[in-house]
Each structure stands twice: as C-alpha cells, then as structure tokens.
N, C-alpha and C positions, 0 to 999 in steps of 0.2 A: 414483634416479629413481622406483624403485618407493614407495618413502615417501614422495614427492609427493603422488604420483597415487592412495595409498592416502587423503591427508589432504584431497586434495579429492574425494576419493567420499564418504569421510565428512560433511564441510561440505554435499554435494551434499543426501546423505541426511536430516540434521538440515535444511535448509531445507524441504524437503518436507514431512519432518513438520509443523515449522511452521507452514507453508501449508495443510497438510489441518488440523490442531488448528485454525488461526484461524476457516477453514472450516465445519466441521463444530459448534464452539462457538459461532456467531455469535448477536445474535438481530437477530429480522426485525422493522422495523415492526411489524406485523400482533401479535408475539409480545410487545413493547413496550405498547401501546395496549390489550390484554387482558390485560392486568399478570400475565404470565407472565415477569417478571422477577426478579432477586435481589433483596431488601426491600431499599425505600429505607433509602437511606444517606449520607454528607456526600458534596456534591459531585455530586449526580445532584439533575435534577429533582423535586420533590415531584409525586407526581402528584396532578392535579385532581380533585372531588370538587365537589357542589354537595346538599346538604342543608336540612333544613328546622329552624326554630326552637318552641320551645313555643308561640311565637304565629302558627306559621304562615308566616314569610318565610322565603324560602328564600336559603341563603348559599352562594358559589358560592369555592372558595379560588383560582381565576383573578383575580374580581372584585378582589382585595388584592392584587395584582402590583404591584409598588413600595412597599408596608409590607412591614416586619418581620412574623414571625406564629408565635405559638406550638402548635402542635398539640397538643393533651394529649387522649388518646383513655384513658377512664375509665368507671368503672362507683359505684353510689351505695353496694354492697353493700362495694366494694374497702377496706380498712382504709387503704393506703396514700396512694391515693388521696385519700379523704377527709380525709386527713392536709394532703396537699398544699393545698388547694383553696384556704384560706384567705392562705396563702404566695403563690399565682398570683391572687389577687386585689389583693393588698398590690402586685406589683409591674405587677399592672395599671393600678391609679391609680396610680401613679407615672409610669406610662412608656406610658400610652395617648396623652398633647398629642404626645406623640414622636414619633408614629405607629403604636406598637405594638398587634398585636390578638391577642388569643388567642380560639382556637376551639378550647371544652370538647368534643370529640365523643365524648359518652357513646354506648358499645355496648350499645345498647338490647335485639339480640335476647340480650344475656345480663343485660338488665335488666328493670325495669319504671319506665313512663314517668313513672307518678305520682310514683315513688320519689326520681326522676332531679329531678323538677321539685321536692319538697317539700326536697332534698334542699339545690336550688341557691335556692329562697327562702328558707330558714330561714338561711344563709349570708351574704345578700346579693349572691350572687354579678351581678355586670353587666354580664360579659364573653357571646357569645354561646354560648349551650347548645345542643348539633347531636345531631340524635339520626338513629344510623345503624341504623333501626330492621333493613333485611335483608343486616348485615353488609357489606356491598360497600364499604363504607371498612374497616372492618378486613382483609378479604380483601385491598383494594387494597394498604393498609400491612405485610401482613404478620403482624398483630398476633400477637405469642408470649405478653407480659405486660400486665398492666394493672399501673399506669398504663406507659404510652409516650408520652415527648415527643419533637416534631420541633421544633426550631428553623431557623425558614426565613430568609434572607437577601430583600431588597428584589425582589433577581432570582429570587427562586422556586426557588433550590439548599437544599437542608439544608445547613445546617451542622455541625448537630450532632442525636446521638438518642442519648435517656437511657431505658434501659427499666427498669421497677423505681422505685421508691421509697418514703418520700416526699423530695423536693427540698427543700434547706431553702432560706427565701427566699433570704440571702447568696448560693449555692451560681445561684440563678435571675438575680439581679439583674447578677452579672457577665455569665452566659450573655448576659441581655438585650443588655447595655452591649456586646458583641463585635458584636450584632446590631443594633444602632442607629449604631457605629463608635466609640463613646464609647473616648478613649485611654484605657489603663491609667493609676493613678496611678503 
C-alpha cells in the first residue's frame, strides 16, 4: 500500500511540475507581436514585415499571403551571397507564372545602398530588392548568418530555413518544387 501511494505522490509531483514549466515558459501575445520569440523556423508563421523598394514601393510579405515566397536576407559585400544571386534568379524566371516571388531583403544597416542597387542591376536581378535599412527585419528574423533563406508555403508557414551558403540552383529548384506542390519525379 505504501508503494502505491508513494507512486502517486510521485506522478502528483511530476504533474506539478509540469504545469508550473508550461507556466512559467509560456509566451504571451504581447511577447509574440514584439518578436520576442525563438527565431523563425519550419512550421510557425513567418512573421510580417513591410519594406520599401529602390523605387520607392513599399512591399508588405502579408500582401503575398497565398504565393509561395522566398526570403533571402543578404548583403552585396557577402561572398556567398553573391554567389547565390544569379541561381535565385534562374529559378525565378522559371517559377515566377507559378506564382512564386522572392524577396531579396538586403541588410542595408550592414550595407550601403548604392552597393545593394549597383549590385542588383549589374545582375539583372527582377525579383524585388527590400532594403531593411534599421534592421527590424533582421532583428524580426533573427538574423545569425548571411545569406538566410526562408522558404514560405502559400499559407504563410516556413517550411524550410537554409542559413549559410551559397545554394546551388538544383539544391533551390526542388526547395521551390515542394513549395509550389510540384510531385517528386
């Protein structure tokens, strides 16, 4: 009898805990919405963000709710990066009628904007160039590395985040293909 009633004091106790951890670890709203979260990651919302273009429009990643969307948060100085650009271009014409958009969101306060812009005309790049000139996208994302991609699903989930590179296109075009629903062959 006494080993019973020892092994539901115990279970008593492990619930408790439980309950205080869940508790005590929680986050609030509040802590949520001032992106005092763990960095995005597959399966949580991307969060929103609305920035401006070298021409001045401003592009808001809510407004693309129902396309695919590639985040690539980059700098013009990044070796890697630059590496990439041309790759995330290749599979941009390919797979933009698809619905797919990529938003280059160069980290401008650890850039320079002319840079950013000479960087992405000489390129031809066509996709939109976002410049987060005081951080508050990379603070929102987390940013540890350049390059970092987010790959977003229709519904606005990450799918997937590749940090580091550079991506070789192949390595992209399947990413895309998961993101648009395309079967595997």
């Amino acid at each position: 009898m006494d080993a019973r009633l020892g092994r539901k004091f115990t279970h008593i106790i492990l619930l408790l805990a439980g309950a205080l951890w869940i508790w005590f670890s929680r986050i609030t709203p509040q802590d949520a919405l001032a992106g005092n979260i763990i960095a995005p990651r597959p399966g949580f919302q991307a969060p929103d963000f609305d920035l401006p273009t070298s021409q001045g429009a401003q592009i808001a990643l809510s407004s693309l709710r129902g396309q695919p969307v590639i985040i690539n948060l980059w700098a013009s100085w990044c070796p890697p990066c630059r590496e990439e650009m041309p790759a995330l271009q290749k599979v941009y014409d390919s797979y933009h009628e698809q619905g797919l958009e990529i938003l280059a969101v160069n980290a401008t306060s650890q850039d320079d904007v002319q840079a950013a812009i000479e960087f992405s005309t000489r390129l031809g790049l066509t996709f939109p160039i976002l410049f987060d000139r005081d951080s508050r996208v990379s603070r929102l994302f987390q940013l540890q590395s350049l390059p970092t991609t987010y790959f977003v699903g229709r519904d606005g989930l990450i799918q997937e985040v590749v940090v580091g590179g550079p991506m070789a296109e192949a390595l992209l075009r399947i990413r895309v293909e998961r993101l648009l629903g395309v079967p595997s062959p």
